[in-house]
GUMI-189258 format. One record per residue: residue in one letter; residue number from 1; x negated, y negated, z negated of N, C-alpha, C, O in turn. Coordinates in steps of 0.2 Angstrom, whole numbers, plus 5000, padded with zeros to 4 digits. Layout:
REM GUMI-189258
residu:num:n_px:n_py:n_pz:ca_px:ca_py:ca_pz:c_px:c_py:c_pz:o_px:o_py:o_pz
a:NUM:X:Y:Z:X:Y:Z:X:Y:Z:X:Y:Z
...
***
This chain:
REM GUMI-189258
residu:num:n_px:n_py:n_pz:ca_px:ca_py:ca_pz:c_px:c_py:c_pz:o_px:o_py:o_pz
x:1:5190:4563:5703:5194:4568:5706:5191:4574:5708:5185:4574:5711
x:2:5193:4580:5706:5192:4585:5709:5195:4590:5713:5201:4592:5711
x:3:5193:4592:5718:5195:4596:5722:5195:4603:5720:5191:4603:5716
x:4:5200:4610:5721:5201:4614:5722:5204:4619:5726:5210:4619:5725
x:5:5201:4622:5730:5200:4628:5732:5203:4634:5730:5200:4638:5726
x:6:5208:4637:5733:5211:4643:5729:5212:4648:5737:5216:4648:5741
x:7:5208:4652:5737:5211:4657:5744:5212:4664:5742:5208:4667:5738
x:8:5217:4666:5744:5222:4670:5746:5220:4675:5749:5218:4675:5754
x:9:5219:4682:5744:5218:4687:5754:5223:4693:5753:5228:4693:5749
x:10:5222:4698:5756:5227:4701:5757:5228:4705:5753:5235:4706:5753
x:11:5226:4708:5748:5227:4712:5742:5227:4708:5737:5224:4709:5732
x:12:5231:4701:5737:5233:4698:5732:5226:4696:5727:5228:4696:5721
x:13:5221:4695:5728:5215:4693:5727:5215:4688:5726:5220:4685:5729
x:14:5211:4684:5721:5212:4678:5722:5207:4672:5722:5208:4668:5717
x:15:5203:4671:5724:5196:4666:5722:5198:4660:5721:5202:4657:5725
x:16:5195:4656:5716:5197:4648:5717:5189:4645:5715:5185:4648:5711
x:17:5188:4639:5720:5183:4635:5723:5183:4629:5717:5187:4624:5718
x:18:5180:4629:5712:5183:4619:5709:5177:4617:5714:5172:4620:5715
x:19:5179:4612:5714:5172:4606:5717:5173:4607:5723:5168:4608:5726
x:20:5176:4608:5725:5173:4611:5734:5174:4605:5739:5179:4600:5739
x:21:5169:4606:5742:5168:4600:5746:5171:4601:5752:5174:4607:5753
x:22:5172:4594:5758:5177:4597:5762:5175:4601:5767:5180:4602:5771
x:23:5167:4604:5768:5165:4607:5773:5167:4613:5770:5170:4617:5773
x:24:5166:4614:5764:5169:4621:5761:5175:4622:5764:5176:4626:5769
x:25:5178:4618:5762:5186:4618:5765:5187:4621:5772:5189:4627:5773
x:26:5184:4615:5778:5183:4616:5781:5183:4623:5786:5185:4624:5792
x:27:5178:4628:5780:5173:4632:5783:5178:4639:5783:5177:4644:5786
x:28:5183:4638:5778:5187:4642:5775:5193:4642:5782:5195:4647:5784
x:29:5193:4635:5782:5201:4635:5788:5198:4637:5795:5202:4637:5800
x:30:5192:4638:5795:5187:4640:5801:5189:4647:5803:5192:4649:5807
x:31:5185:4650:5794:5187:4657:5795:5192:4659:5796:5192:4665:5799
x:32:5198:4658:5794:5204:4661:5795:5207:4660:5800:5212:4663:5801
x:33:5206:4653:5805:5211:4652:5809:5207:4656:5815:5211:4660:5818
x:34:5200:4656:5816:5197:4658:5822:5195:4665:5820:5193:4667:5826
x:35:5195:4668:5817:5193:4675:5814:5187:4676:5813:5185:4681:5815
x:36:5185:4673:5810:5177:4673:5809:5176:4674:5800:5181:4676:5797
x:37:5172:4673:5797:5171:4674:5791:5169:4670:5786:5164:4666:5787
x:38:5170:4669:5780:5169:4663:5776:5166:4668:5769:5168:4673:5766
x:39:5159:4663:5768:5153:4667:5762:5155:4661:5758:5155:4655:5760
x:40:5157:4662:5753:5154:4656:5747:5150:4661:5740:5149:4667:5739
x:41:5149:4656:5738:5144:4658:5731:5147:4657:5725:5146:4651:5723
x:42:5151:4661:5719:5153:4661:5714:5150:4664:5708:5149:4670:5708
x:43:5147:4659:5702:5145:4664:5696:5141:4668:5697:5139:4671:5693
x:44:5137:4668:5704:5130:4671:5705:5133:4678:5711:5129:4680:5714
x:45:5137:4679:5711:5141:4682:5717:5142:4679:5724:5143:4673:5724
x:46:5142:4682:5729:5142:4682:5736:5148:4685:5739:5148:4691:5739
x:47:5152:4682:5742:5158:4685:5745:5159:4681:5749:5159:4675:5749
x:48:5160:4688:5756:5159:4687:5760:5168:4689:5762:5171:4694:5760
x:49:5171:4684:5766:5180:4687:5766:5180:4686:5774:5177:4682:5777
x:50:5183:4691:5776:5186:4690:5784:5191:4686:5785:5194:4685:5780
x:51:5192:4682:5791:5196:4680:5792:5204:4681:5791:5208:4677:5789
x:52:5203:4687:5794:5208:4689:5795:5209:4693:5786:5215:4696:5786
x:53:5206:4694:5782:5209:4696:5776:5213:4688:5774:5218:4688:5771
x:54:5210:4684:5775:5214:4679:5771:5222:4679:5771:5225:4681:5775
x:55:5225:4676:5767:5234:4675:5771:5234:4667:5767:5240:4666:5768
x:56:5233:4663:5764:5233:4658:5760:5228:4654:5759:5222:4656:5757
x:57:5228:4648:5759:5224:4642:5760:5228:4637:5755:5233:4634:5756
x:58:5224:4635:5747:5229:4633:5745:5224:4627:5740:5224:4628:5734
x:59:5221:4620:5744:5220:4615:5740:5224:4609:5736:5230:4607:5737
x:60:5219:4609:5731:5223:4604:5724:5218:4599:5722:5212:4601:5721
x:61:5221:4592:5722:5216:4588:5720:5217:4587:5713:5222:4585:5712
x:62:5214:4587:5709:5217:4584:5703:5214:4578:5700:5208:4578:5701
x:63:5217:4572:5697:5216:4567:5696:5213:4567:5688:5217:4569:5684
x:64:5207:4566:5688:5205:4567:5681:5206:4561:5676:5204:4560:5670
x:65:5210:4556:5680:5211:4549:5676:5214:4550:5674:5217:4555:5677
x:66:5216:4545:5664:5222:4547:5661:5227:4541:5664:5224:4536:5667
x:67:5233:4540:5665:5237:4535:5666:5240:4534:5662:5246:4535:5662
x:68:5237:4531:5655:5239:4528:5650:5242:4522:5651:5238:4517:5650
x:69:5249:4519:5652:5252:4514:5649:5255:4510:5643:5261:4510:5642
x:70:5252:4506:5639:5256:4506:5633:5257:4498:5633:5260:4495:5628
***
């Protein structure tokens, strides 16, 4: 299963996290509920988001099993 990460900010931005562990998660609902700031690392990039830019928090788990019944 993998997790995903997709956050929201206010200029319709949009970063999405695959893999993200639940501290990321976590670190994410930290910065935006508490006003503080959430850093992740993408593709060799640093972005650093306020909390208060964020407006959306939007995890997806996806099931990489196939559910083949025959």
């Amino acid at each position: 299963m993998t997790t995903k990460l997709r956050v929201i900010q206010i200029d319709r931005e949009e970063i999405v996290i695959k893999g993200a562990s639940d501290k990321t998660i976590a670190d994410a609902k930290k910065a935006m509920t508490a006003g503080g700031v959430f850093t992740v690392e993408k593709k060799g990039w640093v972005y650093h988001m306020a909390g208060q830019h964020i407006i959306r928090l939007e995890v997806e788990v996806d099931d990489d099993q196939d559910d083949d019944k025959s």
